[in-house]
C-alpha positions as CSV (number, residue, x, y, z in Angstrom):
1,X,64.4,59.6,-52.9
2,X,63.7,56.7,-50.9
3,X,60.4,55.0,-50.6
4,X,58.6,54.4,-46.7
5,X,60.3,50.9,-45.6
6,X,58.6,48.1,-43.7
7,X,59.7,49.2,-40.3
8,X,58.1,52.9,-41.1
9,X,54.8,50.9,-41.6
10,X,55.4,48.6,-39.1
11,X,56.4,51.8,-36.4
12,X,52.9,53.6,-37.5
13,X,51.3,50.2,-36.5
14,X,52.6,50.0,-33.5
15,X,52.0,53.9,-32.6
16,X,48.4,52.9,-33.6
17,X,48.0,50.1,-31.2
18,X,49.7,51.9,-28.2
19,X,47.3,54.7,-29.0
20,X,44.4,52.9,-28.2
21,X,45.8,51.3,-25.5
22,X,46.7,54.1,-23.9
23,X,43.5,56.0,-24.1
24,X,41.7,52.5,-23.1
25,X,43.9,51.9,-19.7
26,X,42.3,54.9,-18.1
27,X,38.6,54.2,-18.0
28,X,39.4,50.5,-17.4
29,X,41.9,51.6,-14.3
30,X,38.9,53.9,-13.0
31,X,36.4,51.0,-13.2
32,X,38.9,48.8,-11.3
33,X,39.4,51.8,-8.2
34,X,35.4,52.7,-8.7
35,X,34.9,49.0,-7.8
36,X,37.4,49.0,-4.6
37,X,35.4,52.2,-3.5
38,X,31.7,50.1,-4.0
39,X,33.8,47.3,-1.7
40,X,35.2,50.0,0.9
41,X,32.3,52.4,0.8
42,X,31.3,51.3,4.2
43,X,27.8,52.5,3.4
44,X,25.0,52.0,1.3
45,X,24.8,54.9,-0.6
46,X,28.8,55.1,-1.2
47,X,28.5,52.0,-2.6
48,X,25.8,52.9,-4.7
49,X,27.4,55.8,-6.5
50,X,30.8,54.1,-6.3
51,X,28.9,51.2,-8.6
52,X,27.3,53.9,-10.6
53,X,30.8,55.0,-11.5
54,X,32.5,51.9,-11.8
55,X,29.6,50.7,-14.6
56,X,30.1,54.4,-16.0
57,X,33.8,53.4,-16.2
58,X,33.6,50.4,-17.9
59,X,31.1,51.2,-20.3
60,X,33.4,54.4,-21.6
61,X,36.2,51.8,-21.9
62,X,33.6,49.5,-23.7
63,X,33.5,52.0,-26.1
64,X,37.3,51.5,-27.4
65,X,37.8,49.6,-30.5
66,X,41.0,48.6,-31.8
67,X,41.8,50.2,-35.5
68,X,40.8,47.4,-38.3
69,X,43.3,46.0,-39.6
70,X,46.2,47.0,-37.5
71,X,45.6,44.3,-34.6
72,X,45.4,40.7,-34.4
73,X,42.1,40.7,-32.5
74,X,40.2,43.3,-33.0
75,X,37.6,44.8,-31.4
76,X,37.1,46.7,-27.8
77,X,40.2,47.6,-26.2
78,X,40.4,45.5,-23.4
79,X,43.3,46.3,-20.5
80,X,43.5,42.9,-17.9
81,X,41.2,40.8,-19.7
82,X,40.1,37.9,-17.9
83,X,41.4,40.3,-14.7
84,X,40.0,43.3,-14.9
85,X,36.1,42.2,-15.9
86,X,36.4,39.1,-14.1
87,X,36.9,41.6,-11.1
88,X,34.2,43.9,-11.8
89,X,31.5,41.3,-12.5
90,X,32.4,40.0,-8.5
91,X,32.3,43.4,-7.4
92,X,28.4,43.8,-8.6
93,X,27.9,40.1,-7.5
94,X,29.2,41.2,-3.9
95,X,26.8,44.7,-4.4
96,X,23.9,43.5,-5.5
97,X,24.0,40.2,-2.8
98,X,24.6,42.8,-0.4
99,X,21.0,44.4,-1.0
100,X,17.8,43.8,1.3
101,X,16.2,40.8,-0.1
């Protein structure tokens, strides 16, 4: 009988990571097109419930933490960093700017 080899550890590793990659691309991918909606709503109260979803969005993904241990950072899942948040945090600048003073 042989015993479980590096790669077998280093495959479950992997399957780990993808995992929560996977399940974290969604919610950040519907915050993204929430955020486009709050931009194209063309009215107020699209916009509004467009940024309502797109801050649901994002908190669900917020909500994603890598498995201890198994990642080199660890911590919330993020998808686009530096893209995908920097985008969002324009699109309530834009929103909220474009409110009645």
């Amino acid at each position: 009988m042989h015993g479980v080899g590096p790669c077998v550890g280093a495959r479950r590793g992997l399957a780990g990571r993808r995992r929560q990659l996977l399940a974290a691309t969604s919610p950040w991918a519907g915050a993204s097109s929430r955020g486009l909606a709050a931009i194209d709503a063309g009215d107020a109260h699209r916009a509004a419930a467009a940024r309502d979803r797109m801050d649901a969005s994002q908190a669900q993904a917020l909500q994603l933490h890598s498995v201890p241990g198994e990642n080199r950072v660890e911590g919330v899942v993020r998808i686009g960093d530096g893209v995908v948040d920097v985008f969002l945090d324009r699109v309530r600048a834009a929103y909220d700017a474009s409110l009645p003073g």
